[in-house]
C-alpha positions as CSV (number, residue, x, y, z in Angstrom):
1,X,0.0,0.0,0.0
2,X,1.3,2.8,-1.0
3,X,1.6,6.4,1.1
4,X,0.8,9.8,-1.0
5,X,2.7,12.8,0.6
6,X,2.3,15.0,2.0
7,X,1.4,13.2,5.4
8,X,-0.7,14.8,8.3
9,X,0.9,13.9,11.8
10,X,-1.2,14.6,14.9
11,X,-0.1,14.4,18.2
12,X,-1.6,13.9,21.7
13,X,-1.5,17.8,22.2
14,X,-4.2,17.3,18.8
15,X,-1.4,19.6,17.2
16,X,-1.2,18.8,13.2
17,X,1.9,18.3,11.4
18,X,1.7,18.6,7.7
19,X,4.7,16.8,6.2
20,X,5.8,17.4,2.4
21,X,7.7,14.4,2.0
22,X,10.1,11.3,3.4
23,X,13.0,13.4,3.8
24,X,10.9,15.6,6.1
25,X,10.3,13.1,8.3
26,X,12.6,13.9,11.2
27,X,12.8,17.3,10.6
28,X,9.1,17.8,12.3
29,X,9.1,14.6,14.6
30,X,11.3,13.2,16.8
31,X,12.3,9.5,17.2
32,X,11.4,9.4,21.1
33,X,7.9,10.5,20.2
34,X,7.2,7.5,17.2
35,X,8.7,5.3,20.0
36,X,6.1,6.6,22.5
37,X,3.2,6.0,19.9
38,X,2.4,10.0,19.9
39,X,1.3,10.1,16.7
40,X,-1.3,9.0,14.5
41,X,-1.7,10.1,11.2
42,X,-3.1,10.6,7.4
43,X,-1.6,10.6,3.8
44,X,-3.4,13.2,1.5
45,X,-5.8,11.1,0.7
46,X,-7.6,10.8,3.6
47,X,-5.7,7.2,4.4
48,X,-4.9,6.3,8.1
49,X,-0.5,5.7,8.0
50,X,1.2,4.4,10.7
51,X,4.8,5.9,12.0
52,X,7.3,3.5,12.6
53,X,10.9,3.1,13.1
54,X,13.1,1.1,11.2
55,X,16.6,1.0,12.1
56,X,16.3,3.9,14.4
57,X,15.1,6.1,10.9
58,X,11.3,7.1,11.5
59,X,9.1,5.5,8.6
60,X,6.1,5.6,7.2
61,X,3.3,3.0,6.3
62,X,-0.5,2.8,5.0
63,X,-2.4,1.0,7.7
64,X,-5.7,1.1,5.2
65,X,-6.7,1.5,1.7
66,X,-9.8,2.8,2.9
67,X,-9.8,6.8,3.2
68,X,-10.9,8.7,6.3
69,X,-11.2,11.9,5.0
70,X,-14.1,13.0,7.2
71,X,-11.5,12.0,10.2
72,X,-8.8,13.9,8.5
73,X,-10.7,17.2,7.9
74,X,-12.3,16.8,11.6
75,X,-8.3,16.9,13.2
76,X,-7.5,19.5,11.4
77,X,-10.6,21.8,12.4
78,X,-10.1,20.9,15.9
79,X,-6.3,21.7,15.4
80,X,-7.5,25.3,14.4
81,X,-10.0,25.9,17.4
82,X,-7.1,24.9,19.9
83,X,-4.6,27.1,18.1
84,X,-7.0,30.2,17.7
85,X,-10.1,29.4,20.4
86,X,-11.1,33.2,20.3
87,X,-11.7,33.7,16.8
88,X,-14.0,31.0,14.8
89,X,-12.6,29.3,11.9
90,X,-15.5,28.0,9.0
91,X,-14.8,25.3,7.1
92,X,-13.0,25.4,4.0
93,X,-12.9,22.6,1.6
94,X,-12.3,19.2,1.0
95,X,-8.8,19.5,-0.4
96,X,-6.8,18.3,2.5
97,X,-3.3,20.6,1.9
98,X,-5.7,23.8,1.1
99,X,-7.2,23.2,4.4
100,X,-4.1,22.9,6.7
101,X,-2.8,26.0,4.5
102,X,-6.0,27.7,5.7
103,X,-5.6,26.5,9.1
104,X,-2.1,27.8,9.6
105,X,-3.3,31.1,8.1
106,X,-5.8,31.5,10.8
107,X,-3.4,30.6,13.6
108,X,-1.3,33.2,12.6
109,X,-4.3,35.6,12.6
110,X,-4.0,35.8,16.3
């Protein structure tokens, strides 16, 4: 099964992470936290991915071919309430990267 980046990494915080490819990997997550099971996560099709380490390199694998974009989309909404609780953020879209693109835009709109 295959992964289509860029990935969406959420953490136990609910924080989002939108990662633009393999490379990126641990440059926005760190190996203690894939050890600890802090993440769960999303390729930009709405398909759950597990992180993993391999080697003691952080990985990435489909868990499902099945998307959950409606699971996706929710995370990512909640991610902009707890970033920005005092002004209201609408929903945008169905196109996943538009929407964290949005998202960030409205955090910074503090």
């Amino acid at each position: 099964m295959n992964v289509s980046y860029p990935i969406f990494a959420q953490d136990r915080d609910k924080w989002m992470y939108l990662i633009e490819s393999e490379s990126k990997l641990e440059y926005h997550l760190e190996v203690i936290d894939i050890e600890n099971n802090e993440y769960i996560g999303w390729d930009k099709e709405g398909k759950p991915i597990e992180l993993y380490l391999d080697n003691g390199k952080i990985r990435v694998r489909s868990q499902s071919e099945i998307p959950e974009k409606e699971k996706l989309k929710e995370a990512l909404l909640n991610y902009a309430k707890i970033r920005n609780p005092k002004k209201e953020f609408k929903d945008q879209g169905w196109d996943v990267v538009e929407l964290f693109q949005k998202v960030e835009k409205h955090i910074e709109d503090r």
